[in-house]
LUMKOL-735866 format. One record per residue (C-alpha): x, y, z. Coordinates in steps of 0.25 Angstrom, whole numbers, plus 5000, padded with zeros to 4 digits. Layout:
REM LUMKOL-735866
XYZ;...
//
This chain:
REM LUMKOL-735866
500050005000;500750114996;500750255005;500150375004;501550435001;501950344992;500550374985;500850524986;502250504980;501650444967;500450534964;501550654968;502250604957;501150594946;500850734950;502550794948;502450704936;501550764930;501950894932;503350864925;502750784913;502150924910;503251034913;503651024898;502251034892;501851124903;503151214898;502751204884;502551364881;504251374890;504551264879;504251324869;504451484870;505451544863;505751614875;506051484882;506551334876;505951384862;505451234858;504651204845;503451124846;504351014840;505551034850;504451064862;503750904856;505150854855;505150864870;504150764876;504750644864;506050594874;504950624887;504050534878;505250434875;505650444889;504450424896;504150314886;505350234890;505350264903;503950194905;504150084897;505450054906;504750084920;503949964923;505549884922;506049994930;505049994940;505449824941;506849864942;506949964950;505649984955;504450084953;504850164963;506250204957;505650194943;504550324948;505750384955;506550374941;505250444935;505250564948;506850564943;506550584928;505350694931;506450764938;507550784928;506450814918;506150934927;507450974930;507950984915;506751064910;507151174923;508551144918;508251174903;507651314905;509251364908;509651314895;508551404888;509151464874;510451364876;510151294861;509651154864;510151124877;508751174883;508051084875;509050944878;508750984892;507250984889;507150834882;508150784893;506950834903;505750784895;506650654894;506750654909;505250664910;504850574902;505650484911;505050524923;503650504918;503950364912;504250314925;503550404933;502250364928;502150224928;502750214941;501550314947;500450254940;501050114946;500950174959;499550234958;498950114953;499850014964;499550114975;497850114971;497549964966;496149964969;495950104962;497250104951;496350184940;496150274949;497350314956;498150324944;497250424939;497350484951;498850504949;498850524935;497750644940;499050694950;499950684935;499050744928;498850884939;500350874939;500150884923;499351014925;499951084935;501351084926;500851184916;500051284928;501551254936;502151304921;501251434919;501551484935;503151484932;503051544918;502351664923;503351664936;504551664926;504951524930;504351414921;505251304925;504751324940;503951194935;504851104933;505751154944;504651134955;504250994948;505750954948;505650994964;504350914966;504950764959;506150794965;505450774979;504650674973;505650584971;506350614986;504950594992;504950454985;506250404988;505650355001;504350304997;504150154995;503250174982;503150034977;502149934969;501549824977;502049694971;502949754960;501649774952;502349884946;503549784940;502749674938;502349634923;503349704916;503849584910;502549574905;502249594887;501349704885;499949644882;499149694870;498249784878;499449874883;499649934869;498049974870;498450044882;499650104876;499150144864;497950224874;499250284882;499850324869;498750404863;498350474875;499750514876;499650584863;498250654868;498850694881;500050764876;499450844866;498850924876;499850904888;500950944877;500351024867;499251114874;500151234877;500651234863;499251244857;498551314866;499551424864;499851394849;498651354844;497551404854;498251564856;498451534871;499251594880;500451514888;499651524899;498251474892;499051354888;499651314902;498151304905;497851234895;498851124897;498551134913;497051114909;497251004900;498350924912;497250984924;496150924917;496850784915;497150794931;495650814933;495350704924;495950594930;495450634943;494050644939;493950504932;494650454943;493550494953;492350444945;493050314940;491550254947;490650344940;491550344926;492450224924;493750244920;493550154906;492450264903;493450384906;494550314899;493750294887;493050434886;494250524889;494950514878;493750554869;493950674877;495450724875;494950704859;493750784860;494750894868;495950884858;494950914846;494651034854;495851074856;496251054839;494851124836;495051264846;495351384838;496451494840;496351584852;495351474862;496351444871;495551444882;494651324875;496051254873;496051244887;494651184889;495151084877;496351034883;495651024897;494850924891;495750874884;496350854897;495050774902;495150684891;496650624895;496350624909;496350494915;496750424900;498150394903;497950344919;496950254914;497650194903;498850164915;497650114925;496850034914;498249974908;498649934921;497349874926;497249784913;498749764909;499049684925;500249594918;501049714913;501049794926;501549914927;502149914913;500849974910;501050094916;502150114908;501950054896;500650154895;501550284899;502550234888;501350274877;500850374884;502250434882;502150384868;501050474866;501550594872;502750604864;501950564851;501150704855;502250794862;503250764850;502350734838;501550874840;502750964835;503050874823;501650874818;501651034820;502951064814;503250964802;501750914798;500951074803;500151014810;499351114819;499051074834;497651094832;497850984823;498850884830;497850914844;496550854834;497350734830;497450714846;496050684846;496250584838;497150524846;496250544858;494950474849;495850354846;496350354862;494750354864;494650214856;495650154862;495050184875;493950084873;495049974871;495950014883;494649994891;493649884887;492449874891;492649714895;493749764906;493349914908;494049914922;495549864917;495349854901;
//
């Protein structure tokens, strides 16, 4: 039974990491002023591809780090990589105007973060669902609901220091809060009971991970064009100012947080099978919104991405939960296997948009429109991740 500090420590640390896995996007306007780092919208994309790879790697590795060293160390290993990310993007902001130095510094950061959220992750979804086994669909909600206000709060955090002169106090202060993270958890037993989080990793993947995976993979994709790309439209394509366009992005992370708590309070009244097959139909009614608002209704770009922000809500926590529940003889390689193509995704969006824009013209509006899409096709597939013959694990 594991403690209530031990239960703080992990729910602590969905909340830092989700702060940290937004410090670049939420620093998207610093990224790319040409009173700052200067970055295209290719060079700003390039960013998030070796967080992607990283991240990718470093989930797909976990489950036999965690059987060799143990998922404590392998979510201490995480904490460490979240905090070198930190520290480099602080670092980076001396090296302003110093050729490309600035910018090695920036993909060694996001290199580092992808790390950090690989291992992170999976280790703290493990936990939640370990530490809660009569109610795992709920508690992992519940910290992905602690991720996702951690989420939010980055852009708000950005917008503060920006008008104070100091736009790197976020990352400084985040650095500061893993940093003590990690020390209040050197301590801490936080382990599995019976090694569940090591068992079946030996295991082959069955055929109905890759429906999982390909789930996690295109919600991937409809996540990050508005956690990544919001800024950048509302302010290009929308006329916004820079502060319209941290609110947007906030709304959009604020309304995810307040998601995933609200389906995880009426699981009784609205089952989670029916939440996970209607949200996605959501994010794609919100992103042909977003492609169809004129120029100059910034303010409706906000509403839009808040929906938006409903319709991803509780999608990726599921996924984990369900593909947990089913998937019994994999273990915890779920976990990261699902994260792995979740990353997938999000480097497909964070990279691919500034190719599409700047070799094939595409517009946003129109990149943003075939994001619905790919929220319809995630809606389908919905209905085969959760069949109706085994609606509680399927």
């Amino acid at each position: 039974m594991a403690s209530r500090v031990e239960v703080g420590a992990v729910y602590g640390a969905g909340l830092v990491q989700g702060v940290a896995l937004v410090a670049f996007p939420a620093s998207s306007a610093i990224l790319t002023s040409p009173q700052y780092y200067d970055l295209s919208s290719s060079a700003y994309g390039a960013l998030f591809l070796p967080q992607a790879l990283a991240a990718i790697l470093a989930a797909l590795s976990g489950t036999a780090l965690m059987r060799r060293i143990g998922i404590k160390r392998a979510f201490l290993a995480g904490l460490v990589g979240d905090l070198v990310a930190m520290t480099l993007l602080v670092a980076s902001q001396s090296f302003i105007g110093q050729g490309s130095v600035a910018y090695a510094m920036l993909l060694l950061a996001t290199t580092s973060l992808g790390v950090g959220f690989g291992l992170t992750v999976p280790a703290i979804n493990t936990f939640a669902a370990a530490f809660a086994p009569a109610a795992a669909d709920r508690a992992v909600l519940y910290l992905n609901a602690l991720l996702g206000l951690g989420t939010a709060l980055a852009p708000v955090l950005v917008a503060v220091f920006v008008g104070i002169g100091f736009w790197w106090g976020l990352p400084l202060v985040t650095a500061i809060l893993i940093g003590g993270l990690i020390a209040f958890s050197l301590s801490l037993p936080l382990e599995v009971a019976g090694q569940s989080a090591a068992r079946g990793t030996r295991a082959g993947l069955p055929s109905r991970f890759w429906v999982f995976a390909a789930f996690a993979l295109l919600y991937g994709v409809v996540e990050t064009m508005n956690g990544n790309w919001s800024t950048i439209y509302m302010t290009s394509d929308l006329g916004s100012g820079a502060t319209l366009a941290s609110v947007a992005l906030t709304t959009f992370w604020a309304m995810v947080t307040l998601g995933r708590i609200l389906f995880a309070a009426i699981e009784r009244q609205f089952p989670e099978t029916r939440t996970y097959r209607l949200l996605p139909f959501v994010a794609a009614a919100a992103l042909a919104l977003i492609a169809a608002l004129p120029n100059g209704d910034a303010r409706a770009g906000v509403l839009a991405f808040g929906l938006a922000g409903i319709g991803c809500s509780a999608l990726l926590p599921l996924t984990i939960s369900f593909g947990q529940a089913e998937l019994v003889a994999i273990g915890a390689s779920v976990a990261g296997g699902l994260i792995a193509f979740y990353q997938i995704g999000y480097g497909l969006a964070a990279f691919g948009v500034g190719p599409l824009q700047e070799g094939l013209g595409l517009s946003l509006a129109t990149i943003y429109l075939a994001a619905a899409v790919v929220a319809v096709a995630m809606g389908a597939l919905s209905f085969i991740v959760v069949r109706e013959s085994h609606p509680a694990t399927a």
